[in-house]
N, C-alpha and C positions, 0 to 999 in steps of 0.2 A: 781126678781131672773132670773140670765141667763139661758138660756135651755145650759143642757147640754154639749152635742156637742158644742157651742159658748166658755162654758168655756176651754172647751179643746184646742179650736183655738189659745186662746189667750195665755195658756199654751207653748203651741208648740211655738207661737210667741216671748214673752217673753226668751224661753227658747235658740232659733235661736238670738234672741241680746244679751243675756246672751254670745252665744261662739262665735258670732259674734264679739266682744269685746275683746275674749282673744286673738282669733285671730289677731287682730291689734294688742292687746300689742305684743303679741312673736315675729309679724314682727317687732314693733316701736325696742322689745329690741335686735334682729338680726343687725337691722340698726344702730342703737347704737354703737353695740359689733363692728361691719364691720366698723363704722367708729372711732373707738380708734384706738390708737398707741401702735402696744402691744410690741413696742421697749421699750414704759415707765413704762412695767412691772418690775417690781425687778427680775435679775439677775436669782434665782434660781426657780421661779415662771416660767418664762420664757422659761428657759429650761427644765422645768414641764411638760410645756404645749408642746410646740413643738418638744421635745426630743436633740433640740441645742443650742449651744449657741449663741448668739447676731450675734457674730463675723461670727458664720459659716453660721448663716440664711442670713446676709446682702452678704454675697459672692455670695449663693447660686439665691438671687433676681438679683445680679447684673449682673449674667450671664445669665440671664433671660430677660432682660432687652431692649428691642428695640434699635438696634442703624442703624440708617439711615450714610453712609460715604456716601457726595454728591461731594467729592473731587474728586472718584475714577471715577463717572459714568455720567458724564456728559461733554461734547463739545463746546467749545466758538469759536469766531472768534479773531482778532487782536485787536479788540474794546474791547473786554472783554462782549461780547454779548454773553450769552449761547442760543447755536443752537440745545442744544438739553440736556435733560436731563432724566437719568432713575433711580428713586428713590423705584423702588419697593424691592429691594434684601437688608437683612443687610449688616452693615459694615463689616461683615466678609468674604460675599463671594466673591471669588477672582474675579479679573478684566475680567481676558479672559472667566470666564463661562455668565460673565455678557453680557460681548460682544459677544460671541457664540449666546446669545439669544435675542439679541439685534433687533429692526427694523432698527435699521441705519445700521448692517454690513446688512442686508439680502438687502435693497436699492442701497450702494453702489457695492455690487456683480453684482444686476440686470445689474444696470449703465454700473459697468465696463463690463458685457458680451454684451451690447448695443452699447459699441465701446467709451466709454465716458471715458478717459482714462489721461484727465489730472490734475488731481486733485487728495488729497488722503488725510487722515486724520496721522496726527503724534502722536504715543501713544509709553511710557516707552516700557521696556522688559518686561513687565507686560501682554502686547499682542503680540498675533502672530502675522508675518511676514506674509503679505498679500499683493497683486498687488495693494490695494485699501487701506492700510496701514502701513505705514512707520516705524520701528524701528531701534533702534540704532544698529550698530555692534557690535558683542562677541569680544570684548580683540582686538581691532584694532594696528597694530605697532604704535607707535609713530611716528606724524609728516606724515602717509600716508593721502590718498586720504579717507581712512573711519574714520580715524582719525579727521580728518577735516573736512566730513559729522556727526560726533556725534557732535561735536562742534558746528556745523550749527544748527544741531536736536535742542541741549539743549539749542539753545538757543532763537529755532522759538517755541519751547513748555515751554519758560519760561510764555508766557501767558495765559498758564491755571493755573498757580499754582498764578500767579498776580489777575487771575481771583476767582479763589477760594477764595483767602486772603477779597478780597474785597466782595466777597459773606457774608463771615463767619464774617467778621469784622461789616457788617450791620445786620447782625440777627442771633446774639449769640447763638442760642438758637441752630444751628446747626452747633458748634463746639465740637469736640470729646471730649471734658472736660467735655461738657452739656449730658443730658439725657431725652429727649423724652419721655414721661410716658404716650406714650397710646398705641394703636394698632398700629401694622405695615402699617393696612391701612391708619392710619390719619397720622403719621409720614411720607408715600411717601408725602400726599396731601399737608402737612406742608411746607416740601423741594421743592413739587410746586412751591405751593403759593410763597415760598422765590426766587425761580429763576424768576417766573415773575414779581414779583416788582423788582428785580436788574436790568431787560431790561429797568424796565419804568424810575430807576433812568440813567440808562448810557446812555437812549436817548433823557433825559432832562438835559446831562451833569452835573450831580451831585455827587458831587466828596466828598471823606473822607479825612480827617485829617491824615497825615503823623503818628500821635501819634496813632489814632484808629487800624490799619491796623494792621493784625496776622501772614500774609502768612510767607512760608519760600520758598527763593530761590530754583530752579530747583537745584540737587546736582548731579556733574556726579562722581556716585556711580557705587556698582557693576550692570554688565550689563550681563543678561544670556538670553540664547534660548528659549522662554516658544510656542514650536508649536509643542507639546506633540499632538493634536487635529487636527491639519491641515493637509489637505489632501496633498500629497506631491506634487503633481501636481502644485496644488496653492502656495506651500510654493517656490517650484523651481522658478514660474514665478512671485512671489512676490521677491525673490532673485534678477533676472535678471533686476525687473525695479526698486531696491534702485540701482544697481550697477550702470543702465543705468544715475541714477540722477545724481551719484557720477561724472560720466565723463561729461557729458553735465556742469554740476556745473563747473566741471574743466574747459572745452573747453572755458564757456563765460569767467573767469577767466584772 
């Protein structure tokens, strides 16, 4: 016979795997519950549970929904080599808050107060007009001199959208059709990962099928002012050197 106190141990013991036990099961059946599909609930079961219907819960996830647009935030050269890409913002936030926060405009500013002044990046009316950034003109006459610099634009920034096409054409998986279904962190890291494999394929000249490819041509569409943010200072002397391009452009002409 066990002394006392031993029995009690064992009681206690017993009694600790006893809820030790239920404890697994309630997680095993959470885990369970968390992994059904409670879309293949019945209709009014459904809206039972979660107070809506099918219809308006799927709207409600969808806008929930992570979407990386790597169309909008990202830099290529003539190659179709991306120089640079910023995947952390959804697709929803607009281009110029991206580039406000951007490390490439804060370097090209450096640059150009360094006296480095002949180079610049070309971006839609989606960004502001900047000494260090080129946009198209507002409503240019027909047949002028800016006229004929949009022309030039859309057609030296047809290779980002050739660029994109062929991004999105090798890794579906970041086309706006598709959906990304995890964190906003793993979705930049994804759109990573997918711009530096596109360098490794365009520097071993690896090229896609005519049929594959998704992109759509540059459109010159409506074209508006977006330098709501720009300091006016900078917006003036960004004025003065598209103008300067325009002539110089004309004069080799």
């Amino acid at each position: 016979m066990l002394p006392a106190v031993n029995v009690q141990n064992i009681l206690a013991i017993q009694r600790e795997e006893h809820l030790e036990q239920i404890r697994f099961f309630n997680i095993e059946r959470r885990m369970m519950r968390d992994e059904s599909d409670p879309f293949a609930l019945r209709d009014a079961i459904f809206k039972k549970r979660f107070r809506l219907t099918k219809d308006m819960a799927q709207y409600v996830l969808n806008s929930m929904i992570q979407d990386i647009d790597v169309a909008a935030n990202d830099i290529c050269d003539y190659n179709l080599k991306i120089l640079n890409i910023n995947a952390q913002f959804p697709g929803a936030t607009h281009d110029s808050f991206i580039w406000r926060n951007s490390a490439v405009k804060q370097h090209l500013e450096a640059e150009y107060n360094r006296g480095n002044r002949n180079s610049w990046l070309l971006g839609d009316s989606g960004y502001p007009l900047q000494p260090w950034l080129m946009t198209p003109f507002l409503n240019p006459p027909p047949n002028s001199p800016e006229s004929q610099y949009n022309s030039a634009h859309i057609q030296a920034r047809n290779c980002i959208e050739r660029q994109n096409g062929v991004l999105k054409s090798r890794f579906r998986c970041i086309l706006r059709e598709r959906v990304l279904r995890y964190s906003p962190e793993k979705c930049g890291n994804i759109a990573n990962a997918c711009a530096i494999l596109h360098n490794i394929c365009v520097a071993g000249n690896l090229e896609l099928d005519n049929d594959d490819l998704v992109f759509d041509d540059v459109e010159d569409g409506e074209v508006f002012e977006n330098n709501v943010h720009v300091n006016n200072n900078v917006f003036r002397e960004g004025q003065a050197v598209r103008q300067h391009i325009v002539k110089s452009t004309l004069e080799i002409r």
